[in-house]
N, C-alpha and C positions, 0 to 999 in steps of 0.2 A: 640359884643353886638347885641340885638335884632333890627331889619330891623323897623327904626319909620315909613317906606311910605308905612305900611300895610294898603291895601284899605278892608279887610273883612272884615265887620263891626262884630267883634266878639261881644259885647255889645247886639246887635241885637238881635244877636242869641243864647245867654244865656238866654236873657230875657224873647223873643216869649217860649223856650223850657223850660223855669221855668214857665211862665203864665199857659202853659197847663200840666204842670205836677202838680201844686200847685191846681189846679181845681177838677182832681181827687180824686175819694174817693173808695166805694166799685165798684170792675168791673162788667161787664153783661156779664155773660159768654152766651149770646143766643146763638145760634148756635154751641156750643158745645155740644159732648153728654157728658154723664152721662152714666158710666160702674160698672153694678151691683159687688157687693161685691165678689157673686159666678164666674160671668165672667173674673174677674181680676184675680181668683185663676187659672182658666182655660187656661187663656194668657198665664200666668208667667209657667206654665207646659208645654206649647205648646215652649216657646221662649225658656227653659230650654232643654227641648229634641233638639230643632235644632242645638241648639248652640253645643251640644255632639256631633251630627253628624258633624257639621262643622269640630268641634277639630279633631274626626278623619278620616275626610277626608285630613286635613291638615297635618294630625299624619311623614307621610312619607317624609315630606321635614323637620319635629323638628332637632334644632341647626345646621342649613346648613345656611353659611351666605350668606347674599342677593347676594351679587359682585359675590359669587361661583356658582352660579345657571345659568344653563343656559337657552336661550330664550323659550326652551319649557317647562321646568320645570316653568318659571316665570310666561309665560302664563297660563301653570293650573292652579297654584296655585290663582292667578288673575279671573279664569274662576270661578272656586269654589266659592270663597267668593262673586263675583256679583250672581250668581245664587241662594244663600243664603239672598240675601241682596234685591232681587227681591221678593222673597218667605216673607220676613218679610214683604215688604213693601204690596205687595196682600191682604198679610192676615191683616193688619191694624192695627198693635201691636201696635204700638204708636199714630200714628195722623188717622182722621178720614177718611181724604184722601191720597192717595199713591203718594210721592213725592219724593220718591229716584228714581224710572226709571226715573220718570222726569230728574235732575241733572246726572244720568249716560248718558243718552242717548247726553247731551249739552256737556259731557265731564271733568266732575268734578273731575274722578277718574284718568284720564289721564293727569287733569294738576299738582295732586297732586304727582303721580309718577317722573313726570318731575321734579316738584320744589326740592323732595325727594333725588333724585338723584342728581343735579345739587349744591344743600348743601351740601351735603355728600363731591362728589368732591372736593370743595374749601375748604371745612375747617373739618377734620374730627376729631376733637376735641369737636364737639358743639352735648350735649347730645342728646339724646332723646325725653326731653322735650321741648327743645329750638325749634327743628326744627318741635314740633309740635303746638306749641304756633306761629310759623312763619307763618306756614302754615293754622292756625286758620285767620290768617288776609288775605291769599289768598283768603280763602273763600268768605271772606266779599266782599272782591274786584269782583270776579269772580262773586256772586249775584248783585252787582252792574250792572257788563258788561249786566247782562240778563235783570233787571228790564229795562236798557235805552238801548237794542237791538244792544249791541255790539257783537261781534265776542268774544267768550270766547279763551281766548288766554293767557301764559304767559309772558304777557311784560316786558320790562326791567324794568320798573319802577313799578310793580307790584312785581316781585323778589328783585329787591333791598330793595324798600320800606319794604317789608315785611320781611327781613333780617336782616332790623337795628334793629327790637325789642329785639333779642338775645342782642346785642352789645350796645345798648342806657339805651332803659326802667329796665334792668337786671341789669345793669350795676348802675343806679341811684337809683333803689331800695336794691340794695346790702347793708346790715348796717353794713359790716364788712369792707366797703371802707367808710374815711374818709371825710368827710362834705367837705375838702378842696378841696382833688382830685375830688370831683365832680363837685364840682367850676369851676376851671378849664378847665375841660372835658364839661362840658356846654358850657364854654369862646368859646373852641377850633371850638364844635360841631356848635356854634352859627353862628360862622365864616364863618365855610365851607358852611353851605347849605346858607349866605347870600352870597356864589360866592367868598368870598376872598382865595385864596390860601392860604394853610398853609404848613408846616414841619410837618409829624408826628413823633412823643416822641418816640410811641411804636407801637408792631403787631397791639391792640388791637384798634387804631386812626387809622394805615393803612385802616384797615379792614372797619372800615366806613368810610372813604374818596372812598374808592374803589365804596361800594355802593351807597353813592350819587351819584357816578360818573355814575352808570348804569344811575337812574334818568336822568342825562345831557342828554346821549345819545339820550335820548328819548322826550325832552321839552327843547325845547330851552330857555335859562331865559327872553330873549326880546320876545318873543312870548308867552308862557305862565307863565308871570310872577305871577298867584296868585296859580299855584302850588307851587313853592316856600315861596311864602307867607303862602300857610298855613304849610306846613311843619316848619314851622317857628312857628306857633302859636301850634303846638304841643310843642315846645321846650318851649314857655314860660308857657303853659299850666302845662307842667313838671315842669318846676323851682317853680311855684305858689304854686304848691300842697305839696311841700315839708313843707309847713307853715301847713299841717296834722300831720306833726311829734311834734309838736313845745309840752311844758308840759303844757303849760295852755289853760286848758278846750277849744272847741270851742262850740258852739251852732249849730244846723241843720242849722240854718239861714245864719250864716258861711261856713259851709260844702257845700251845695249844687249847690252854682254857680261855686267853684271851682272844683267839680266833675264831673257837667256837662259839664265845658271846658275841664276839659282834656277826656272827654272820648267824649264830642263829637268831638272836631279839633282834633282826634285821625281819624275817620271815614270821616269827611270832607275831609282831606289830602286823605282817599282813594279816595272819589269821584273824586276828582280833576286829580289824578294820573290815573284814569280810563278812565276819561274822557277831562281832558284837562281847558274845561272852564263848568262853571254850571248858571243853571238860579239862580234865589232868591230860587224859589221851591225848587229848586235840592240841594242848600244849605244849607236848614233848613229840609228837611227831611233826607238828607246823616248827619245833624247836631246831630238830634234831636234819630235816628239811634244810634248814639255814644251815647246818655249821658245813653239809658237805658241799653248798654252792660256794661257802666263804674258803673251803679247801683247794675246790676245784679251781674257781680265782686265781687263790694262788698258785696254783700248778700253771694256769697260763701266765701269770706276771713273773715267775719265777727269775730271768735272766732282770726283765724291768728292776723290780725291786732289790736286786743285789745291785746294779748299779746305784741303785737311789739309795742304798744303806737302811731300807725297809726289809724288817726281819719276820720271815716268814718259814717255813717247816721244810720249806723246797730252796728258800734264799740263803739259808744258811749252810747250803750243801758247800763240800771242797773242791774248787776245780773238777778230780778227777773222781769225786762221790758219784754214785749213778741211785738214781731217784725210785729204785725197782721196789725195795719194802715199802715205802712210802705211798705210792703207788695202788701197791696191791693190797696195802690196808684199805685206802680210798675208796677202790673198788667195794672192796669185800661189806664195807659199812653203809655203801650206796644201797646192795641188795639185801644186807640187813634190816637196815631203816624201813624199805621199800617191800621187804615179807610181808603175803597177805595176814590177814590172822581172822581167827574166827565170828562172824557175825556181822561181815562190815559185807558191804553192798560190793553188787556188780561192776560199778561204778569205778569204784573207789581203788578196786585191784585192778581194774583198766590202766588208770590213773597212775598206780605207783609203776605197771608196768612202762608204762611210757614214758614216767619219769629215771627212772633205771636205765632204758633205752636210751634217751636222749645224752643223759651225761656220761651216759659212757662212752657216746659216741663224741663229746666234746674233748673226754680225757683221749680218745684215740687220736684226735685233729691237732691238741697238746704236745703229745708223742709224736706221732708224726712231723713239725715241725720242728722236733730239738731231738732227733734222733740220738744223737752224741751221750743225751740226758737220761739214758737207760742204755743194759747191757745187750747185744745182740740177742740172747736167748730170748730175754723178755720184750723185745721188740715184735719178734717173729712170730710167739704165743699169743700176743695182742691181739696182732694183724692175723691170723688164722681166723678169727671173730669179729672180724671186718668186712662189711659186702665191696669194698673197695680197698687199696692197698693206702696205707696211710700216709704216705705222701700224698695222695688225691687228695686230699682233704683241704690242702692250702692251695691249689690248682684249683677245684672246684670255686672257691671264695674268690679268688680270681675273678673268672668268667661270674660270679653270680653281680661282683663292684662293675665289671662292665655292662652286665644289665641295668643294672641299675642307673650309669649312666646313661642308658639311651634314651631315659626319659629323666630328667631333673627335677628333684628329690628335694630340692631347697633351692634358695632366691638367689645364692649366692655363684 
């Protein structure tokens, strides 16, 4: 059962981060530019020529599996694509300012190889997508470590943590596993990260006892007992949301505190695991962090989840609803959360800048694919703040899944 001597005032922190999201209305985009119509065509030929040369630069290692390459071969192929990735970033294709040397230079690309490698290793059964979805949450961690001036590194409890997503959230959102078994598997799950031993059933219980157990290695429970704690409130944050499945109707008013728990004690749990202990600050922005990745989510599962009868703020639109106030709350709460404020480091307003950058540019790739899903005007206002026109967005992903396969990415 779930641990009742939780001191995070979870209440708290749904509320402060529903107060300032419910505030919201249309964003300011000030300081963004504005990329003419003719420049956008420009980009998208310049980004499309590179990316050909990439492919055949990479052409000579196609279908050679990673494990069979040797150190120098790994290395070019590594040299190639950073020189490529520096070149896009100069030229300013996407954000206004160049932020990929930034993260190569702190080592972004060297923790992901580690982590890549070090999955593969232990379990090489977990696709693809699992181990890039795992690895999505290193990230987060790893932007963490930079905003509060830690040593980018990957820790145990950053690898673990970020391991269970294959194995937990997959595993509960699976609808081909039985409502009981996941009962269950909750009971089990609830157990171990409150410290009690247990028997595992099967591999797949092994598998997460193992990875708590990196966590242990690295946080003692007497000593940093509210990392556990929040790891905990991710678990009830899970169990909660599963009442999005439930048939009858809910209202926004409904949806959205429990959206906001689970995607923000998704992101606090990173903070914690990053850092150990946090201020109130540190709490309610690693908080508030999570709930607009758990928005944005939904924004892209939006047509998934109305199939699947999973209720969400974007799923429960009507056929002909168009998703534009929704939207531009999203927005407007991104650059709220993401204001500098006085006293915090150079760093850190980098940071939120490029976090602001990025999803906004994921809510554009969103839009862009479900054009239908917003009104003309508010399509076109987007795309005026796009250095490419938003269709490109799904085109470019294209071309980047063909790179990708010119050299094979897994065993399979």
């Amino acid at each position: 059962m779930i641990n009742t001597k939780i001191s995070i005032n979870k209440n708290r922190l749904i509320k402060n981060a529903l107060d300032d999201y419910l505030c919201c209305d249309t964003p300011n985009f000030r300081g963004i530019k504005k990329t003419s119509y003719l420049k956008k065509i420009i980009n998208e030929k310049e980004i499309e020529n590179l990316l050909e040369k990439l492919i055949a630069e990479i052409e000579p290692y196609k279908g050679k599996n990673p494990e069979e390459l040797t150190p120098k071969e790994t290395n070019k192929i590594k040299e190639i694509i950073v020189s490529y990735l520096l070149i896009f970033d100069k030229k300013k294709y996407f954000f206004d300012q160049p932020f990929l040397s930034f993260f190569i230079d702190k080592g972004y690309l060297n923790i992901a190889e580690e982590f890549v490698a070090r999955a593969r290793k232990e379990d090489s059964n977990l696709k693809p997508y699992e181990v890039f979805q795992a690895i999505r949450n290193v990230w987060i961690m790893n932007s963490l470590q930079i905003i509060w001036g830690i040593p980018l590194e990957l820790t145990p409890s950053i690898y673990g943590y970020s391991m269970l997503y294959p194995y937990t959230d997959n595993y509960l959102d699976d609808p081909n596993i039985d409502t009981v078994d996941k009962s269950k598997f909750n009971l089990i799950l609830s157990k171990v990260l409150n410290g009690e031993k247990q028997i595992s059933n099967n591999n797949h219980e092994n598998r997460v006892f193992e990875l708590v157990g990196n966590i242990e290695s690295q946080y003692n429970r007497n000593n940093y007992p509210k990392v556990y704690e929040s790891i905990l409130l991710i678990q009830e944050a899970q169990i909660e949301s599963l009442t999005q499945d439930q048939e009858t109707k809910m209202t926004i008013e409904e949806i959205l505190p429990i959206s906001f728990f689970k995607g923000g004690s998704s992101v606090l749990a990173d903070a914690f695991l990053v850092k150990g202990n946090l201020s109130d600050d540190e709490m309610q922005f690693s908080f508030d962090y999570g709930t607009f990745l758990q928005l944005l989510d939904d924004l892209q599962d939006a047509i998934e989840d109305k199939m699947e009868g999973h209720q969400t703020i974007f799923s429960i639109h009507r056929k002909h609803e168009k998703f534009d106030e929704n939207i531009n709350k999203l927005i407007s709460y991104i650059f709220k959360v993401n204001t500098p404020v006085e006293g915090e480091s150079d760093t850190m307003t980098l940071m939120k800048e490029v976090i602001s950058s990025c999803t906004l540019i994921m809510i554009m790739d969103a839009v862009g694919r479900n054009q239908t899903q917003v009104s003309k005007g508010f399509y076109k206002k987007l795309e005026l703040y796009s250095k490419v026109r938003l269709s490109f967005y799904k085109k470019l992903e294209l071309r980047i899944n063909e790179l990708l396969k010119t050299i094979h990415v897994s065993k399979s």
